[in-house]
N, CA, C and O atoms as CSV, one atom per row, in Angstrom:
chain,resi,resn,atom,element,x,y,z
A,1,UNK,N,N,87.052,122.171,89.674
A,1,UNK,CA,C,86.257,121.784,88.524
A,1,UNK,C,C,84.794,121.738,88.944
A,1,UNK,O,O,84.480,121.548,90.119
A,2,UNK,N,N,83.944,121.905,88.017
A,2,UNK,CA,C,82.463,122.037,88.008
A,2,UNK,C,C,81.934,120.770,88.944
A,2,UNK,O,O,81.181,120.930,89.905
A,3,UNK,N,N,82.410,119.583,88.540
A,3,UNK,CA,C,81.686,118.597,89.106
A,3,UNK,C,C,82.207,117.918,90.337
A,3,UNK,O,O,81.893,116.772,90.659
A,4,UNK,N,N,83.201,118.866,91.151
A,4,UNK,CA,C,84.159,118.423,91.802
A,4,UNK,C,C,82.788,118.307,93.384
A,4,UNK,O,O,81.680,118.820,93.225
A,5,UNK,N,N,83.100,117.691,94.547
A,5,UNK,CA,C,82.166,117.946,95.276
A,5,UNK,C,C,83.302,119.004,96.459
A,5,UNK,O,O,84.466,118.696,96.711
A,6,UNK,N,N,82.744,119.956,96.892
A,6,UNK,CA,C,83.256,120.505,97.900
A,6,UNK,C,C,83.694,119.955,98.904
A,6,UNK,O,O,82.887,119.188,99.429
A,7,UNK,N,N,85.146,120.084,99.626
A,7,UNK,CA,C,85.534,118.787,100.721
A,7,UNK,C,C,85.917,120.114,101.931
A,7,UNK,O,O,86.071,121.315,101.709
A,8,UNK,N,N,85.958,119.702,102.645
A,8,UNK,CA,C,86.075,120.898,103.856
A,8,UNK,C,C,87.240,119.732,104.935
A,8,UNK,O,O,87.091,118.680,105.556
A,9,UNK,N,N,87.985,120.365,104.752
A,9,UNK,CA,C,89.115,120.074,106.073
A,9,UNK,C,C,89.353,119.941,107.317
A,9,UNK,O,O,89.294,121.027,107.894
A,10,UNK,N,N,89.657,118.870,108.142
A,10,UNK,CA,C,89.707,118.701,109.538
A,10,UNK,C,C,90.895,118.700,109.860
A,10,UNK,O,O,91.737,119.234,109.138
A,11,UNK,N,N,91.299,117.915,111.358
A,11,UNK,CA,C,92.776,118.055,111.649
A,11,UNK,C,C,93.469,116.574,110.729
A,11,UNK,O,O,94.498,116.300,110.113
A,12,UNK,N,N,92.132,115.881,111.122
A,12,UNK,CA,C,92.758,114.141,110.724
A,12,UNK,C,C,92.197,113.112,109.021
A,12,UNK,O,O,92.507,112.145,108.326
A,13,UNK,N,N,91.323,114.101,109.130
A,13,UNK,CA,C,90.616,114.168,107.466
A,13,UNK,C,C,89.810,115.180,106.889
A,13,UNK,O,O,89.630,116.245,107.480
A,14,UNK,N,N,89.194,114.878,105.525
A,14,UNK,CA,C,88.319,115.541,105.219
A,14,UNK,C,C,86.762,115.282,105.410
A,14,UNK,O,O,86.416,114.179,105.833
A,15,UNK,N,N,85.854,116.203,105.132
A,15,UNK,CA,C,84.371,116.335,104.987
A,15,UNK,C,C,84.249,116.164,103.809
A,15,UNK,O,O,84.797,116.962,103.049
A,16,UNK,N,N,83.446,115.003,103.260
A,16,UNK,CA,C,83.269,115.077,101.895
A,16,UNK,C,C,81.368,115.069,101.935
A,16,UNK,O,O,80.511,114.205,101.751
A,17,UNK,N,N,81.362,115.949,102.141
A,17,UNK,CA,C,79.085,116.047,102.243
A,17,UNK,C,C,79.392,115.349,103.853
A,17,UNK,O,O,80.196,115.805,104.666
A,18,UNK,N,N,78.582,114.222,104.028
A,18,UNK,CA,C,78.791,113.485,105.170
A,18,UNK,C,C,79.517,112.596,105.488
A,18,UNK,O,O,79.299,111.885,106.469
A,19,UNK,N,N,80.578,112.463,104.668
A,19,UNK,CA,C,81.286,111.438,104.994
A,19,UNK,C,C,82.643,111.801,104.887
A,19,UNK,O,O,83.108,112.432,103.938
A,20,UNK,N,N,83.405,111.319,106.064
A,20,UNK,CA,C,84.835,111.928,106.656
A,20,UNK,C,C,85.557,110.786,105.058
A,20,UNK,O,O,85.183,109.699,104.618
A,21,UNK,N,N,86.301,111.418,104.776
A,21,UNK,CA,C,87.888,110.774,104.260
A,21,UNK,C,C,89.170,111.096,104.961
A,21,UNK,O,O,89.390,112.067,105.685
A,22,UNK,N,N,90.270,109.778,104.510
A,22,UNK,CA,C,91.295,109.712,105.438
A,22,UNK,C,C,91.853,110.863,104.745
A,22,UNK,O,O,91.461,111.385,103.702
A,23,UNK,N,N,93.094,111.254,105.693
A,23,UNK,CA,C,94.221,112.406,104.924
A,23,UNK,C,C,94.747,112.080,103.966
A,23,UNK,O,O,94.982,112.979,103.159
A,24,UNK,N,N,95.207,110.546,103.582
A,24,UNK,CA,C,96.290,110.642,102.520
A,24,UNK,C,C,95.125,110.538,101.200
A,24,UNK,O,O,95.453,110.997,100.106
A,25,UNK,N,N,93.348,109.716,101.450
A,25,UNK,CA,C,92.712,110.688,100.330
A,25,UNK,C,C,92.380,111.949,100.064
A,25,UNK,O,O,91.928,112.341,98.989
A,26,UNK,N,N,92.692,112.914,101.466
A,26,UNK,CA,C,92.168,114.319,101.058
A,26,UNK,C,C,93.555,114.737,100.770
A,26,UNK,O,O,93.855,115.654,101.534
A,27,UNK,N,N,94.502,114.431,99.984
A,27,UNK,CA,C,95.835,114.552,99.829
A,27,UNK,C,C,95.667,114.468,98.631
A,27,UNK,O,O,95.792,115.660,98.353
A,28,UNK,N,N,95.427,113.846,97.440
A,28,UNK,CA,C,95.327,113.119,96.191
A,28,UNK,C,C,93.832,113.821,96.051
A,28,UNK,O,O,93.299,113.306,95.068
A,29,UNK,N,N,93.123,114.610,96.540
A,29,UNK,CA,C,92.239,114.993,96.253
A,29,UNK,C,C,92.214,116.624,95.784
A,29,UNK,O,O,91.629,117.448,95.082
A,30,UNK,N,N,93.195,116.443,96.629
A,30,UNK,CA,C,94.229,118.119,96.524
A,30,UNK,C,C,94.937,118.767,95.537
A,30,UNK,O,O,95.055,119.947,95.208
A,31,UNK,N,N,95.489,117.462,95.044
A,31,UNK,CA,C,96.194,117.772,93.912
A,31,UNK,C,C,95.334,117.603,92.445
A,31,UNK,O,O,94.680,116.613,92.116
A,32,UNK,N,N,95.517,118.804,91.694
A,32,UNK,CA,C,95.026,118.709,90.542
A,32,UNK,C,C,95.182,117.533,89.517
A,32,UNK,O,O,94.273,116.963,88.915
A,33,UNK,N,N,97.119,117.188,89.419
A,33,UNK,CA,C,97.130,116.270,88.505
A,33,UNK,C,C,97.033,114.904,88.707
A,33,UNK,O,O,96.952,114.042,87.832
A,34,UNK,N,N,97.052,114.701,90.327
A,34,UNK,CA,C,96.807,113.275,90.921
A,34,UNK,C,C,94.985,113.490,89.995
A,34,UNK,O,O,94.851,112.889,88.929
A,35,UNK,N,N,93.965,114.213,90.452
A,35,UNK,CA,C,92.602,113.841,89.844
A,35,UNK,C,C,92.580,113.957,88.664
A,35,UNK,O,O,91.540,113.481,88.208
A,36,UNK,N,N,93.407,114.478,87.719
A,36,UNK,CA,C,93.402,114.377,86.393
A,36,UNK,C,C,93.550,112.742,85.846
A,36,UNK,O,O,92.813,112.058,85.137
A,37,UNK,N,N,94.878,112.455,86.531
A,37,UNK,CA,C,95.117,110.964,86.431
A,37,UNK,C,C,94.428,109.940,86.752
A,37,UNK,O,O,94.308,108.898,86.107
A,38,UNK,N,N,93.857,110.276,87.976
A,38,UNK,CA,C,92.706,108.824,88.436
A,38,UNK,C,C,91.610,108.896,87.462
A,38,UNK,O,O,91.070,107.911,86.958
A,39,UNK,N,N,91.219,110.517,87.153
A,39,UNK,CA,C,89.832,110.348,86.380
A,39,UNK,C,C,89.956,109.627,84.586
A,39,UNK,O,O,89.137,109.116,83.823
A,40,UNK,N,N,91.537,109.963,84.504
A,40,UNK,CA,C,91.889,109.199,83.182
A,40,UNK,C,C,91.868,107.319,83.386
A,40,UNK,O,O,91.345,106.395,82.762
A,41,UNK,N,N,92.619,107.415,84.434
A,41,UNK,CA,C,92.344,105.653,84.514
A,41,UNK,C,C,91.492,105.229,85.143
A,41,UNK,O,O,91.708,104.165,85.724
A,42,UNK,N,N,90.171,105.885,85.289
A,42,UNK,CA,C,88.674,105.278,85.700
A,42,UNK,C,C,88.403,105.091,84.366
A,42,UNK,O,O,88.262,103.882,84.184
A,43,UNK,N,N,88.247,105.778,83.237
A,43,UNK,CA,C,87.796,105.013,81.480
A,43,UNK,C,C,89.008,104.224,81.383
A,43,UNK,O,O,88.929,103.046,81.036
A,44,UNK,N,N,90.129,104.766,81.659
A,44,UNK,CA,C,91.235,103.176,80.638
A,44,UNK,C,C,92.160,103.349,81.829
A,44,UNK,O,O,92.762,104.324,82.279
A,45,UNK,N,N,92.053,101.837,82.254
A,45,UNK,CA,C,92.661,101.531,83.372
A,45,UNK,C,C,94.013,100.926,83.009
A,45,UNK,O,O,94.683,100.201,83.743
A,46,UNK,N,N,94.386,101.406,81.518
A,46,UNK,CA,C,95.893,100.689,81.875
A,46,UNK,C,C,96.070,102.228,80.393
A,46,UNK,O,O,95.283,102.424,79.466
A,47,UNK,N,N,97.307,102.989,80.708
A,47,UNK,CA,C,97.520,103.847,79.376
A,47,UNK,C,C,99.176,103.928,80.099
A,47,UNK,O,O,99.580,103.584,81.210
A,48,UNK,N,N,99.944,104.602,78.802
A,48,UNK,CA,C,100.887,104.864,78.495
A,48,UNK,C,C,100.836,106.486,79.214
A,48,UNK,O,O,99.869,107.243,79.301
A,49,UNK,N,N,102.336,106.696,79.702
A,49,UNK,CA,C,101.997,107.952,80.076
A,49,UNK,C,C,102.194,109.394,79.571
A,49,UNK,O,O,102.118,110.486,80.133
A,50,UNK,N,N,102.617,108.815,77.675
A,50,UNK,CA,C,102.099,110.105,77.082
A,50,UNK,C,C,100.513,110.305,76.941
A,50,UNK,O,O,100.031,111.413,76.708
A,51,UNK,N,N,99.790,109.223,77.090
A,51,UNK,CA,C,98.117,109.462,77.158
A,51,UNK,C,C,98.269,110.436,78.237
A,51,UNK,O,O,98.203,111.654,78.068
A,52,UNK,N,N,98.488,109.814,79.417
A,52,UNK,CA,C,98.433,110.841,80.572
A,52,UNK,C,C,98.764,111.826,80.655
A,52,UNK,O,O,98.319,112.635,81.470
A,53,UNK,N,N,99.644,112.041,79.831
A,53,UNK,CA,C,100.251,113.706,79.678
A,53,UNK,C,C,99.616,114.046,78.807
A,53,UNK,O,O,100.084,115.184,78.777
A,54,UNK,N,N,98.647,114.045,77.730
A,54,UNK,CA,C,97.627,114.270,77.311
A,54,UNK,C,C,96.922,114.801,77.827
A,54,UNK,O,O,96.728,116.015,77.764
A,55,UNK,N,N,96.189,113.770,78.670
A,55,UNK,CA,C,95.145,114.090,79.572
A,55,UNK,C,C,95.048,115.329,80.164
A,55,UNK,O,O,94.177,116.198,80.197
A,56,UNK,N,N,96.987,115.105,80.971
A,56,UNK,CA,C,96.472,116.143,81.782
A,56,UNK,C,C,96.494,117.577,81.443
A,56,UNK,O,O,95.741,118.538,81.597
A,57,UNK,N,N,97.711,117.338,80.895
A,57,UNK,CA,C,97.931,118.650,80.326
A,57,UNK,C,C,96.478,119.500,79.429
A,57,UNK,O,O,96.183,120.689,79.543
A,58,UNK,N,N,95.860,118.598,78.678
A,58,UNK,CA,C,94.474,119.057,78.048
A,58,UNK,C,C,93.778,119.653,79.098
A,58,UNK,O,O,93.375,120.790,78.851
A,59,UNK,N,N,93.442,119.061,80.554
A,59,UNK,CA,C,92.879,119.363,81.778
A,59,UNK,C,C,93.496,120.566,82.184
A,59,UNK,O,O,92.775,121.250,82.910
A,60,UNK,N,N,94.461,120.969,81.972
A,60,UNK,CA,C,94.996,122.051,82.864
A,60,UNK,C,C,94.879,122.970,81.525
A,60,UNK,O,O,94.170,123.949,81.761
A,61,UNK,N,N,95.176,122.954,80.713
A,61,UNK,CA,C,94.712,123.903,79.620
A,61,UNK,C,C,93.254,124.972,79.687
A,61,UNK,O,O,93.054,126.186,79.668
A,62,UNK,N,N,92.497,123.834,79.766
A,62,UNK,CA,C,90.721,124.090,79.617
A,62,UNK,C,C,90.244,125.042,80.577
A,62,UNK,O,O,89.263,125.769,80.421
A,63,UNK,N,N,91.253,124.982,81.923
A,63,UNK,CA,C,90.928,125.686,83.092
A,63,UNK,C,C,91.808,127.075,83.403
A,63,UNK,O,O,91.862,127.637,84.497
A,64,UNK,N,N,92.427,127.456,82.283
A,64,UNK,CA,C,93.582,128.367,82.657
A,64,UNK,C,C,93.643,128.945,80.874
A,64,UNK,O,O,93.436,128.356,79.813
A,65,UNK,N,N,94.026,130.352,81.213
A,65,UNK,CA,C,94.411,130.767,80.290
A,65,UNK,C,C,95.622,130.870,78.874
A,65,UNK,O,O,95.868,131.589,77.905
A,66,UNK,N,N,96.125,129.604,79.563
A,66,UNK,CA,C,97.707,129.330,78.697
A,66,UNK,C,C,97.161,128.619,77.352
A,66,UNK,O,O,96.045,128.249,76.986
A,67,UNK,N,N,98.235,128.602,76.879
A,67,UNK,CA,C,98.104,128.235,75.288
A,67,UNK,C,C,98.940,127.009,75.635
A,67,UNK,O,O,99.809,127.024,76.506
A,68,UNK,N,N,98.528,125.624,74.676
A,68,UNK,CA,C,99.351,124.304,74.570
A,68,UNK,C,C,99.813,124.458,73.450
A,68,UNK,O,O,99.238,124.553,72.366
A,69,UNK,N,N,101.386,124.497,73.839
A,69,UNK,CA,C,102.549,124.314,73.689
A,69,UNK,C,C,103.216,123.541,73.822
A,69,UNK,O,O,103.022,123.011,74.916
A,70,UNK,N,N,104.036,123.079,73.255
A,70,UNK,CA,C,105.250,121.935,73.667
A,70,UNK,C,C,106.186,122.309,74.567
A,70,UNK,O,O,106.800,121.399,75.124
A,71,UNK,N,N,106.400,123.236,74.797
A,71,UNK,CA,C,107.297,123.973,75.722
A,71,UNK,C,C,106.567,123.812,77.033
A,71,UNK,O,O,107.243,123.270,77.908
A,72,UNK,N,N,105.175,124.206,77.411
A,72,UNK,CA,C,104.009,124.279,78.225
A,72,UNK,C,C,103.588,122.776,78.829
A,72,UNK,O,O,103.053,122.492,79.901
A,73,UNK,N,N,104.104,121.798,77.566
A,73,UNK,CA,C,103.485,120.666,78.189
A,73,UNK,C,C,104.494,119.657,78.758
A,73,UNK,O,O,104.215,118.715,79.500
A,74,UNK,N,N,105.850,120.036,78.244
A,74,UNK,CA,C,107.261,119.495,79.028
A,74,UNK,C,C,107.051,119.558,80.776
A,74,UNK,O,O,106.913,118.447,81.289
A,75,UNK,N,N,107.035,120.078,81.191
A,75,UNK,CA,C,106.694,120.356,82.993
A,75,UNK,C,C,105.594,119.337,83.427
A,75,UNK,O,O,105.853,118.644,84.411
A,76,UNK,N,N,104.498,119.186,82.852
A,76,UNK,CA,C,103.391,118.015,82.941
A,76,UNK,C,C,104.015,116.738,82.536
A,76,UNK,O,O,103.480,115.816,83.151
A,77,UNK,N,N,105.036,116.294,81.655
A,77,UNK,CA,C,105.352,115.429,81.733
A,77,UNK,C,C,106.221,114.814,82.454
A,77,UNK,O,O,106.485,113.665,82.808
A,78,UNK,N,N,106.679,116.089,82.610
A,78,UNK,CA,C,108.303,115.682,84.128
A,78,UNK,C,C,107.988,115.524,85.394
A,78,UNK,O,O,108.677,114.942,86.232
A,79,UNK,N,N,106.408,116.297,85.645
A,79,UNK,CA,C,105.293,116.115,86.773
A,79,UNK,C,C,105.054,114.917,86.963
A,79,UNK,O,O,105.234,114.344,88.037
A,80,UNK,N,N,104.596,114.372,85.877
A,80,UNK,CA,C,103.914,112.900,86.150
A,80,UNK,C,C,104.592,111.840,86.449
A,80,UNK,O,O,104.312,110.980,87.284
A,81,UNK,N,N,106.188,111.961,85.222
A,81,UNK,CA,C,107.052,110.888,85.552
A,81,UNK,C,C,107.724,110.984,86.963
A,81,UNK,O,O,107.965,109.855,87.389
A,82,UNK,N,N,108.080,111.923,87.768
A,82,UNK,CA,C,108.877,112.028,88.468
A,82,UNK,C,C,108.189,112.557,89.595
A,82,UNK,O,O,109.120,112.902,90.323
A,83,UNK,N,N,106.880,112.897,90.326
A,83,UNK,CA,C,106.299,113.474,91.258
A,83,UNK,C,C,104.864,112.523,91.380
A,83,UNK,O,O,104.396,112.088,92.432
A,84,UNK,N,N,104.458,112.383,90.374
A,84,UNK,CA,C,102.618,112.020,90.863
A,84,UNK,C,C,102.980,110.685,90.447
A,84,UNK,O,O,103.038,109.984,91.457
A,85,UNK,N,N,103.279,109.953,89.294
A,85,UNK,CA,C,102.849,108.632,89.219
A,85,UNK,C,C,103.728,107.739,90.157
A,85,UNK,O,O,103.260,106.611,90.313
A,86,UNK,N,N,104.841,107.983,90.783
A,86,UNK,CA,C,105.606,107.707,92.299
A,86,UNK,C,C,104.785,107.405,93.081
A,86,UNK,O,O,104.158,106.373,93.318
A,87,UNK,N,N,104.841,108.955,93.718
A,87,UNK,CA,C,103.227,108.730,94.863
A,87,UNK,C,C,102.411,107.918,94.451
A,87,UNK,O,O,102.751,106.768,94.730
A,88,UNK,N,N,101.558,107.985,93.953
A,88,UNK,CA,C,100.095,107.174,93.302
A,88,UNK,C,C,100.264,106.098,93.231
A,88,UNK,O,O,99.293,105.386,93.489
A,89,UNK,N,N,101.714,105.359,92.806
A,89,UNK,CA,C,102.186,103.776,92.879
A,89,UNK,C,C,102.255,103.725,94.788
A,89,UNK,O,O,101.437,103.138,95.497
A,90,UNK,N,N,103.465,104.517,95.269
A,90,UNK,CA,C,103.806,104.229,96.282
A,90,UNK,C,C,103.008,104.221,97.009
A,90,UNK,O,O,103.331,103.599,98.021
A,91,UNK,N,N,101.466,104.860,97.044
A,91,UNK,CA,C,99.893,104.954,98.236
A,91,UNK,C,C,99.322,103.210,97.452
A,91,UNK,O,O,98.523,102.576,98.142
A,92,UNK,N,N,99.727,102.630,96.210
A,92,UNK,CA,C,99.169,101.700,95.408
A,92,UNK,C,C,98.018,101.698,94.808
A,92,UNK,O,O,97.241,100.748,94.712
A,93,UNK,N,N,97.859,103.119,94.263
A,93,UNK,CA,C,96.694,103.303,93.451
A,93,UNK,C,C,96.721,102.823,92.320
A,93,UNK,O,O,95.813,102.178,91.798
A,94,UNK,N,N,97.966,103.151,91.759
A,94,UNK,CA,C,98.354,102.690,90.026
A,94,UNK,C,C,99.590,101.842,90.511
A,94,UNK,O,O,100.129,101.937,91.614
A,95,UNK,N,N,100.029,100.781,89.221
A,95,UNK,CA,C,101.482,100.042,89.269
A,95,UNK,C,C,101.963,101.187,88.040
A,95,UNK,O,O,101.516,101.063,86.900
A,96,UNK,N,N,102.946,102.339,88.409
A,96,UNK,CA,C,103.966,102.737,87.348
A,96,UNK,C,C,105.107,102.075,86.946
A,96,UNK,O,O,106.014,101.861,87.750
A,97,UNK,N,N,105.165,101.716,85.755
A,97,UNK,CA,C,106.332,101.218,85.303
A,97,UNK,C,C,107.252,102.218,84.405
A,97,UNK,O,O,106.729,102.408,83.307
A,98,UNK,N,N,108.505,102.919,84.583
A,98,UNK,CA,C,108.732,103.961,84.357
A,98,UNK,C,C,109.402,103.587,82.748
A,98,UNK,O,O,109.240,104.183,81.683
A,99,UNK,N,N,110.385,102.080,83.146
A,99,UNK,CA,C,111.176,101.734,81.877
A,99,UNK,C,C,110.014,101.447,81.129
A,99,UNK,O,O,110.353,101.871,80.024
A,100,UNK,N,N,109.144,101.114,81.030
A,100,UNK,CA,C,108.144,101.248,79.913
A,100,UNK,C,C,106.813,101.507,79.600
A,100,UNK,O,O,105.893,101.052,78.920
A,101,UNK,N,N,107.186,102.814,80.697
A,101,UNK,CA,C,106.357,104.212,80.586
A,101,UNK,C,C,104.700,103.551,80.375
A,101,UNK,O,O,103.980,103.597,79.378
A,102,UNK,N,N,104.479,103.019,81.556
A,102,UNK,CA,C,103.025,102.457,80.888
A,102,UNK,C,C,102.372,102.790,82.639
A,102,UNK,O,O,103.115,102.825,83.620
A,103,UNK,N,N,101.050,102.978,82.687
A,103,UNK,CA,C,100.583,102.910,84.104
A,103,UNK,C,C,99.171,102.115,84.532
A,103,UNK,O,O,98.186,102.530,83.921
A,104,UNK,N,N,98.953,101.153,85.386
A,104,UNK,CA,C,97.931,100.811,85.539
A,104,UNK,C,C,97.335,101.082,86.538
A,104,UNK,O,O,98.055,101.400,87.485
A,105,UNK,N,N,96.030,101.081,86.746
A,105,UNK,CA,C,94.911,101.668,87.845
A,105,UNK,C,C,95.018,99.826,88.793
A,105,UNK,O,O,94.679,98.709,88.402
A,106,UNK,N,N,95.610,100.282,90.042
A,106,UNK,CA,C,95.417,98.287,91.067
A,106,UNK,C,C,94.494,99.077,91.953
A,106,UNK,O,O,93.349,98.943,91.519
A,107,UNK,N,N,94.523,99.771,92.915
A,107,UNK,CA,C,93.807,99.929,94.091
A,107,UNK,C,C,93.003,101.237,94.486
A,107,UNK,O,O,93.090,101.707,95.621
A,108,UNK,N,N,92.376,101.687,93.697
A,108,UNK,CA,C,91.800,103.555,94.066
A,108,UNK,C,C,91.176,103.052,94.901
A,108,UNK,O,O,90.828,101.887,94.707
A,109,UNK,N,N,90.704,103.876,96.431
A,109,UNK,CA,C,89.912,103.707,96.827
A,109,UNK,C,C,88.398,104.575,96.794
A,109,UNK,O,O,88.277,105.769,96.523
A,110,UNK,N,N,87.195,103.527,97.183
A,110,UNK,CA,C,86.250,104.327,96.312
A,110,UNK,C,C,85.956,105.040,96.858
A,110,UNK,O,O,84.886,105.477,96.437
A,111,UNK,N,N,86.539,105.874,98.285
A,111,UNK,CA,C,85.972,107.417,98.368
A,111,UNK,C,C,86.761,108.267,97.155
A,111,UNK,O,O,86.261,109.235,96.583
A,112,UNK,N,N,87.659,107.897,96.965
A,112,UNK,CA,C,88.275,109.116,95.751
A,112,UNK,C,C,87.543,108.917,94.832
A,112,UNK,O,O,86.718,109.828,94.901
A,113,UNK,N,N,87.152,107.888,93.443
A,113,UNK,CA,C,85.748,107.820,92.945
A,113,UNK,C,C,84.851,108.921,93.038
A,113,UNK,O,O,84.565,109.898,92.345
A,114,UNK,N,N,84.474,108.391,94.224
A,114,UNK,CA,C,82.838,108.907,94.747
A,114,UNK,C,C,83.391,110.942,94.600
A,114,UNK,O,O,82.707,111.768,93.996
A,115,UNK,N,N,84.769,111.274,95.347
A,115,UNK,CA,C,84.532,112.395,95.575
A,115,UNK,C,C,85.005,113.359,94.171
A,115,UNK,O,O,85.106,114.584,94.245
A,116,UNK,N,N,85.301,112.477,92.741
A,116,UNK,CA,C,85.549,113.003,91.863
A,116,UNK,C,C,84.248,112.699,90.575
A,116,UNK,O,O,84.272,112.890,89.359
A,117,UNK,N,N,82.831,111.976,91.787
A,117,UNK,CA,C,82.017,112.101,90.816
A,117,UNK,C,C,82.311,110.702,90.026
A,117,UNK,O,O,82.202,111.064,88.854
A,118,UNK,N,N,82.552,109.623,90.008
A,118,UNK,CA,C,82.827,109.065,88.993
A,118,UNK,C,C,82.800,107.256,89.969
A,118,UNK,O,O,83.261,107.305,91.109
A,119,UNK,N,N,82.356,106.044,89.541
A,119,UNK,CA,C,81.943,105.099,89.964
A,119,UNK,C,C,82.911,104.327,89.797
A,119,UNK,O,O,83.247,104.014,88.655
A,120,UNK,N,N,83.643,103.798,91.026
A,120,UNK,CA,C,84.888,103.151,90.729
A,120,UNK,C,C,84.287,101.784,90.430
A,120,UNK,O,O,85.138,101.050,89.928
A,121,UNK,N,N,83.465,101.381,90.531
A,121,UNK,CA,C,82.678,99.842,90.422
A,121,UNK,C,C,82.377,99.535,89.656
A,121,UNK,O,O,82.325,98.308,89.569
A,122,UNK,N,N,81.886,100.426,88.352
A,122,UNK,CA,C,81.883,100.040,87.065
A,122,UNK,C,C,82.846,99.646,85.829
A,122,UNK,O,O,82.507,98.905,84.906
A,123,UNK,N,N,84.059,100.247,85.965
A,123,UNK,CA,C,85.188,99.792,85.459
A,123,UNK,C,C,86.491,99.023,85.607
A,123,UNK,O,O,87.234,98.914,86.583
A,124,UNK,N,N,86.558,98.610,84.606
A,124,UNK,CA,C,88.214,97.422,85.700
A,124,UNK,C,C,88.929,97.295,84.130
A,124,UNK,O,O,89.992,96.693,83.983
């Protein structure tokens, strides 16, 4: 993405401009729909995760030539429930609650913020 900052890869982290990040943030930095998601719960730190499948799916649309579809956006939702909002709880970025599909933002840390452009300090 346009406003993304360029991160350059080491053995044990990344280069983000001058400042190293750990692996498991240049990990979540990697993934498209992990930054779709954090950048959704930096404005609303607590959504449901058809918002998020919103989100992301809108995000992956804008950047690719596919058409949104319901068919198209089934895979983003089976993504999120079952692959990213896991992880993202289990590193304790977000608390996912699956039985009632809701997700909240507990712990980003603010190099991910910083390296998606966006001020983790202003919102809660």
């Amino acid at each position: 993405m346009a406003n993304e900052r360029q991160l350059v890869e080491t053995e044990t982290a990344v280069v983000q401009g001058s400042k190293r990040v750990s692996a498991a943030v240049s990990d979540v930095l990697s993934k498209p729909y992990d930054r779709s998601v954090i950048r959704y719960l930096y404005e609303h730190p607590t959504a449901k995760l058809e918002e998020l499948v919103d989100a992301v799916f809108g995000a992956e649309v804008a950047t690719s030539d596919a058409v949104a579809t319901p068919a198209n956006r089934e895979p983003v939702r089976f993504a999120l429930s079952n692959t990213v909002l896991p992880r993202l709880d289990a590193l304790g970025y977000v608390d996912f609650d699956p039985s009632e599909r809701t997700v909240t933002r507990t712990d980003v840390p603010q190099a991910v913020f910083s390296a998606l452009d966006v001020d983790g300090e202003s919102k809660s």
